[in-house]
C-alpha positions as CSV (number, residue, x, y, z in Angstrom):
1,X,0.0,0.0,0.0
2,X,2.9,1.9,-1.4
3,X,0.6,4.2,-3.1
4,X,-1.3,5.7,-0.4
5,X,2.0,7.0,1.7
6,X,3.0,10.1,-1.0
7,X,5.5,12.7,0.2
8,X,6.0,16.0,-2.2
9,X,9.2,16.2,-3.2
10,X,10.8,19.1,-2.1
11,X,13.5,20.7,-4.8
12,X,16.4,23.0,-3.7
13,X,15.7,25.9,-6.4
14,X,18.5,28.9,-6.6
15,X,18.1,31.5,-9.3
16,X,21.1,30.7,-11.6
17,X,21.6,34.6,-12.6
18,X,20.8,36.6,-9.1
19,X,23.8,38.0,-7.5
20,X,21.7,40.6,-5.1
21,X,21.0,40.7,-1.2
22,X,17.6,39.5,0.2
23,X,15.0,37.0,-1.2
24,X,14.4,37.3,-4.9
25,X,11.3,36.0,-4.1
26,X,10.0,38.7,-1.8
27,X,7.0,40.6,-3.3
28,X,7.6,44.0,-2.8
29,X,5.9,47.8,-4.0
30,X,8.9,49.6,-5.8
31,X,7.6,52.5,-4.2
32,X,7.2,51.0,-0.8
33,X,11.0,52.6,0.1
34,X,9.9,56.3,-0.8
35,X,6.8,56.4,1.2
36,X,6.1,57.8,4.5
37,X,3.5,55.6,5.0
38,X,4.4,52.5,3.9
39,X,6.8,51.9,7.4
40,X,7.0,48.9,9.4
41,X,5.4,47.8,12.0
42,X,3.2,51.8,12.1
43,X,-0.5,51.9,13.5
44,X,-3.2,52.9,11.4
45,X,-2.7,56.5,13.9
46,X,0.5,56.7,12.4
47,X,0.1,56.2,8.8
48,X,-3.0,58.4,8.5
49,X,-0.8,61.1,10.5
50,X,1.9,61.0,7.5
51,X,-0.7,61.0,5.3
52,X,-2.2,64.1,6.4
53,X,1.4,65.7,6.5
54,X,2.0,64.8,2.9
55,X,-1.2,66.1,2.0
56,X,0.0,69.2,3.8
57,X,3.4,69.7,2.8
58,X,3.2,68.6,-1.1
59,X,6.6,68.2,-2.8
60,X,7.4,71.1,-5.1
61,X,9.9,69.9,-7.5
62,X,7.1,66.9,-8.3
63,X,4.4,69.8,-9.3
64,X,6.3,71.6,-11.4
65,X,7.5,68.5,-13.7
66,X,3.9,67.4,-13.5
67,X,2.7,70.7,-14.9
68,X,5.3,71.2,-17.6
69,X,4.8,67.2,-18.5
70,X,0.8,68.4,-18.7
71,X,1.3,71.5,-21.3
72,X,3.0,70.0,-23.3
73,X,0.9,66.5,-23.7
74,X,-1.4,69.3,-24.3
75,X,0.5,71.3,-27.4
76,X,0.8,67.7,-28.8
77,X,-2.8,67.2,-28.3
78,X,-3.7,70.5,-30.5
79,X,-1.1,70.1,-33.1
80,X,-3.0,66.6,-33.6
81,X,-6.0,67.7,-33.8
82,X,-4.7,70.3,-36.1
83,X,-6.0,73.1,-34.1
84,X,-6.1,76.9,-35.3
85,X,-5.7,79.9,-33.7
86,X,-7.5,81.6,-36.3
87,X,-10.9,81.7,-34.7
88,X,-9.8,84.1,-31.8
89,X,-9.2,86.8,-34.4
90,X,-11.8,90.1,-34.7
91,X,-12.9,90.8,-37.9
């Protein structure tokens, strides 16, 4: 009764190519390391506290590229559209 006794066999798997530090395996946000709020071991207190202060205190240098990245997805837009100026003129 051979057949009813199965054990999984259990392989001992290394990536051939990874050289790094840690577990290759570990699934991780690639953000995770920039955010306030994405700490260890914080309370709920904590995190929503960061929150608020990030909300408070926005990060300049991230607006401006964000605006100048808008205006000009926006110039694209109109040349696309082929869009004239032509109809703001008086007669």
């Amino acid at each position: 009764m051979g057949f009813l006794k199965r054990t999984h066999k259990q392989f001992d798997y290394k990536p051939r190519y990874y050289k790094g530090e840690g577990n290759p395996y570990k699934i991780e946000h690639k953000l995770d390391k920039f955010r306030k709020t994405a700490g260890k071991n914080k309370g709920f207190k904590a995190k929503f506290s960061d929150a608020i202060d990030d909300l408070k205190n926005p990060d300049k240098s991230v607006n401006k590229t964000l605006l100048i990245i808008i205006t000009i997805l926006v110039f694209i837009f109109l040349y696309i559209i082929d869009f004239d100026l032509s109809i703001f003129k008086r007669n």
